[in-house]
C-alpha positions in Angstrom: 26.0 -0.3 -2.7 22.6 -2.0 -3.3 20.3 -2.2 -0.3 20.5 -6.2 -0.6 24.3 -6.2 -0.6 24.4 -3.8 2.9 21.8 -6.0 3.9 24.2 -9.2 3.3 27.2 -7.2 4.9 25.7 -6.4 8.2 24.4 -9.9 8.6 27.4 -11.4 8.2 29.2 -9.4 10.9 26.5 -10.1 12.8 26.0 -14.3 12.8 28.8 -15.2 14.4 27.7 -13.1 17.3 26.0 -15.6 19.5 25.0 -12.4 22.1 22.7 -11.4 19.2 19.7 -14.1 19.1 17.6 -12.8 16.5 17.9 -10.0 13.5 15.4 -8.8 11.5 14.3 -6.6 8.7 11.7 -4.0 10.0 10.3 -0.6 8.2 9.4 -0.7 4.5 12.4 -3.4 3.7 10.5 -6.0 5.8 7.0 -5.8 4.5 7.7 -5.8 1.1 6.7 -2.1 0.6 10.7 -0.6 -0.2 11.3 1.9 -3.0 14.8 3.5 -4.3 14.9 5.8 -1.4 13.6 3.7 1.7 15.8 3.2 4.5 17.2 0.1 6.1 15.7 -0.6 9.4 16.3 -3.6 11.9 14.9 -5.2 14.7 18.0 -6.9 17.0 17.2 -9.3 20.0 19.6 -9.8 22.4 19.7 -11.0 26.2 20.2 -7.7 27.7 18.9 -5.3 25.0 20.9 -2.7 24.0 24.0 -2.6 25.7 27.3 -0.6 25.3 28.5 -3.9 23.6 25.9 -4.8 21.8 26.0 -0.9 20.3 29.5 -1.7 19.5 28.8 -4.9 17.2 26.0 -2.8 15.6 29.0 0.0 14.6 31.0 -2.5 13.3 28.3 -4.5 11.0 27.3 -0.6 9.9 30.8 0.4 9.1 31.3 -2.4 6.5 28.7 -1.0 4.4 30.5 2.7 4.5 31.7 5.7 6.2 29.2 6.7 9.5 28.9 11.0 9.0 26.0 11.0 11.8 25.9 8.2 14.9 23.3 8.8 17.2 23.2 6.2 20.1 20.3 6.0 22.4 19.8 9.7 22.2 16.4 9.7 20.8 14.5 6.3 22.7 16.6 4.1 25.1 16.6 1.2 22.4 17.4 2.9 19.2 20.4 3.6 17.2 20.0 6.0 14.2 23.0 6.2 11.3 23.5 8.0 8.1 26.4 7.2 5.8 28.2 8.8 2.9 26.2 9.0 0.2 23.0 9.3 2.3 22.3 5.7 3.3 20.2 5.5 6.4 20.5 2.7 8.7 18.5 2.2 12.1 18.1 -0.1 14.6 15.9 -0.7 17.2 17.6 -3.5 19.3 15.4 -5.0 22.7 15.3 -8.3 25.2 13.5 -11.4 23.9 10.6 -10.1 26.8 10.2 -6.7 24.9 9.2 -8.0 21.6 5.6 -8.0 22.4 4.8 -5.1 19.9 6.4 -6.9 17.0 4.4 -8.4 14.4 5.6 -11.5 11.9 3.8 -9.6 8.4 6.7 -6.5 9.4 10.0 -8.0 10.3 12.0 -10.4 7.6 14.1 -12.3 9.6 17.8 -12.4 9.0 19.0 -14.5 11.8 16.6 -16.1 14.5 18.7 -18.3 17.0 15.7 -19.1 19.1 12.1 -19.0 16.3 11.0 -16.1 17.8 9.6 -15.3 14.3 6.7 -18.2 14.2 6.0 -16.8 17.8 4.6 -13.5 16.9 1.2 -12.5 15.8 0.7 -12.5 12.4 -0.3 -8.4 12.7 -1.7 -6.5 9.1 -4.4 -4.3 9.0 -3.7 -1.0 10.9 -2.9 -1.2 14.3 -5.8 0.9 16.5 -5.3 4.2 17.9 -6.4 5.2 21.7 -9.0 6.9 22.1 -6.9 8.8 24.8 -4.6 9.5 22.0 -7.3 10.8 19.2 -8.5 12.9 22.0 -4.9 14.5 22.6 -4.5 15.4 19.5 -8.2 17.3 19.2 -6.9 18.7 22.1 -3.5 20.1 21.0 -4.7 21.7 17.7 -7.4 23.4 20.0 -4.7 24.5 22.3 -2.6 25.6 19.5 -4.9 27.4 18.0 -5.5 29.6 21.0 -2.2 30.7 21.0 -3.1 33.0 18.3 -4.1 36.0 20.2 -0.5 35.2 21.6 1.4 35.5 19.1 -0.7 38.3 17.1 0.1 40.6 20.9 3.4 40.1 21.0 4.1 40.9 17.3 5.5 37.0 16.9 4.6 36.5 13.0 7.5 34.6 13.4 6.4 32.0 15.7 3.0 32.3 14.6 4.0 31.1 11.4 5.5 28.0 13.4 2.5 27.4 15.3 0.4 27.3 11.9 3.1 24.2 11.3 2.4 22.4 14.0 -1.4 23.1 13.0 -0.6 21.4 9.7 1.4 18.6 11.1 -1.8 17.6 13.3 -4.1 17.8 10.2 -2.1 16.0 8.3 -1.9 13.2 10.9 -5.6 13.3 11.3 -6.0 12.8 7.6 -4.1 9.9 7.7 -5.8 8.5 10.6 -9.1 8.4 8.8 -8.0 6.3 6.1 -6.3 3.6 8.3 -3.9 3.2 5.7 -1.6 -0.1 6.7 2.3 0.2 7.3 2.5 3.7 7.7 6.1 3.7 7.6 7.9 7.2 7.9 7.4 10.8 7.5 8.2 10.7 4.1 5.6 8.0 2.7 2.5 10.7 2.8 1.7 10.4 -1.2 0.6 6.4 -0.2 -1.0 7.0 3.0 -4.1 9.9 2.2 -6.6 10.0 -0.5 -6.7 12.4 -3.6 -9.3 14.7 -1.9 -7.4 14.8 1.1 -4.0 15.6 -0.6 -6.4 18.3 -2.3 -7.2 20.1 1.1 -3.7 20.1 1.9 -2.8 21.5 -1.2 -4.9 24.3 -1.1 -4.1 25.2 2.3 -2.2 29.1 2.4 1.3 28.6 3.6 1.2 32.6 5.1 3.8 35.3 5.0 5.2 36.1 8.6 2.1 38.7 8.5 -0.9 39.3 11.2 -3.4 39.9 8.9 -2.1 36.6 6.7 -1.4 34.0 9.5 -5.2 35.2 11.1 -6.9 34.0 8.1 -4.6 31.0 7.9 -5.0 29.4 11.3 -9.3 30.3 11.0 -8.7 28.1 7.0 -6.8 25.2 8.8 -9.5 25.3 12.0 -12.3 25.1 8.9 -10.3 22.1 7.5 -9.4 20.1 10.9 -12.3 20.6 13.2 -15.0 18.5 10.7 -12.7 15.9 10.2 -12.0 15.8 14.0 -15.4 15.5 14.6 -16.4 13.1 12.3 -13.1 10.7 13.7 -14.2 11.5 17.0 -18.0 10.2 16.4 -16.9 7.2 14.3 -14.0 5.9 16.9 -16.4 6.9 20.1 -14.2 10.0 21.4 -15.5 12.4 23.6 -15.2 15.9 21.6 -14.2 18.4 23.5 -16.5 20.7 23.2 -16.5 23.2 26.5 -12.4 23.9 25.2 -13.5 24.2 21.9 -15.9 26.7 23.0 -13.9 28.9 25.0 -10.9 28.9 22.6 -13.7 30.2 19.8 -14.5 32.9 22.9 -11.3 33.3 23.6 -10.1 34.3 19.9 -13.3 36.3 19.9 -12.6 38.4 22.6 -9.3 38.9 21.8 -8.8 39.3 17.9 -12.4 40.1 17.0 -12.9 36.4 15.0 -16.0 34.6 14.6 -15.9 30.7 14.8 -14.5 29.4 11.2 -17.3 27.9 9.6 -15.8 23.9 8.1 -14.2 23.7 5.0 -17.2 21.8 3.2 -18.5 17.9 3.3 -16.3 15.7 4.6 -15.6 12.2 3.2 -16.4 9.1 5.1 -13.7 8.2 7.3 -12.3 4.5 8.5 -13.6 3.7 12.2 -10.8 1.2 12.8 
């Protein structure tokens, strides 16, 4: 089934639902930025929000387009409802009261039904919406706190775990990277080629992906430090963040101390990030 046809199927159920006062196409189907393997995503409107009721219409309108293998309902936020269907189609909704669609913008949502014209009353959004500076600084903060786990892990003989921390290392850089080049409609997990430059997909590449090894995952974590503190730095100076530099110090001490490690020296010039 074509997305348009799934599309038509669940809006059908849906109209003659006068509980539901607006639907819309959200994600990469409602900015115009869809491929062959994007994912349907909706924004639903409704008096009350999500409601055992209103989760029950949204079963229905899903099952018409095929058979539900995974339903999860309100287990991950309060207002969202994820499904995957034979084949592999993946439908979500997000479904909040009229009062709650604050953080909605016009450029991301198509509408499919809109009782009321909420759609002309939203802001007309694009660009790329700004990040806190309490939340920059949190994750400058986590990779620093992860990476001082080390001497953890390397004690206890967890090459296991320290290979899972080195993830976690990767996931921040990787969010970092796209932070810095305030690519628009960021979509999922799984639009990465689109959101960081060639250079940057470069230093990711390059990166070691260790063996479970002390010796290995060492050098790993001091490569990814080399690679994420610069750029963290240079975000941090462009966007106005405090660095954190006493933690910084002491994790550096810390690791020092502990596993013998001098600070890791950066990976080489950075590129100019965005300071939007």
């Amino acid at each position: 089934m074509t997305p348009d046809t799934a599309i038509a199927r669940i809006t059908a159920a849906l109209e003659p639902e006068a509980r539901i006062r607006a639907l819309f196409l959200s994600g990469s189907h409602g900015n115009g930025m869809a491929d062959d393997w994007s994912d349907l995503d909706f924004v639903m409107v409704a008096e009350e929000g999500l409601t055992d009721e209103i989760a029950a219409l949204w079963r229905d309108a899903v099952g018409r387009v095929g058979e539900v293998v995974l339903w999860r309902d309100r287990i991950v936020r309060p207002a969202l409802i994820n499904a995957v269907l034979a084949g592999g189609n993946r439908i979500d909704l997000i479904a909040l009261k009229p009062e709650h669609m604050g953080g909605q913008t016009r450029d991301a949502l198509k509408p499919l039904i809109d009782r009321d014209g909420l759609h002309v009353t939203l802001p007309d959004g694009g660009g790329t919406p700004a990040t806190s500076p309490a939340r920059l600084r949190y994750g400058f903060d986590e990779f620093l706190r992860i990476l001082g786990l080390l001497p953890v892990a390397m004690g206890r003989g967890e090459y296991l775990n320290g290979v899972t921390g080195l993830f976690h290392l990767r996931n921040l850089l990787t969010e970092l990277m796209i932070e810095g080049t305030a690519a628009p409609h960021r979509g999922g997990a799984l639009h990465l080629n689109r959101l960081i430059t060639d250079e940057q997909k470069a230093a990711l590449a390059a990166l070691p992906v260790p063996a479970p090894e002390r010796e290995a995952l060492i050098a790993a974590h001091l490569a990814y430090a080399a690679e994420y503190l610069p750029r963290a730095r240079q975000l941090a100076d462009a966007r106005g963040v405090e660095w954190p530099e006493r933690f910084e110090a002491a994790t550096w001490d810390y690791l020092s101390d502990t596993l013998g490690i001098a600070r890791a020296p950066a990976a080489g010039p950075q590129p100019k990030i965005a300071t939007t």
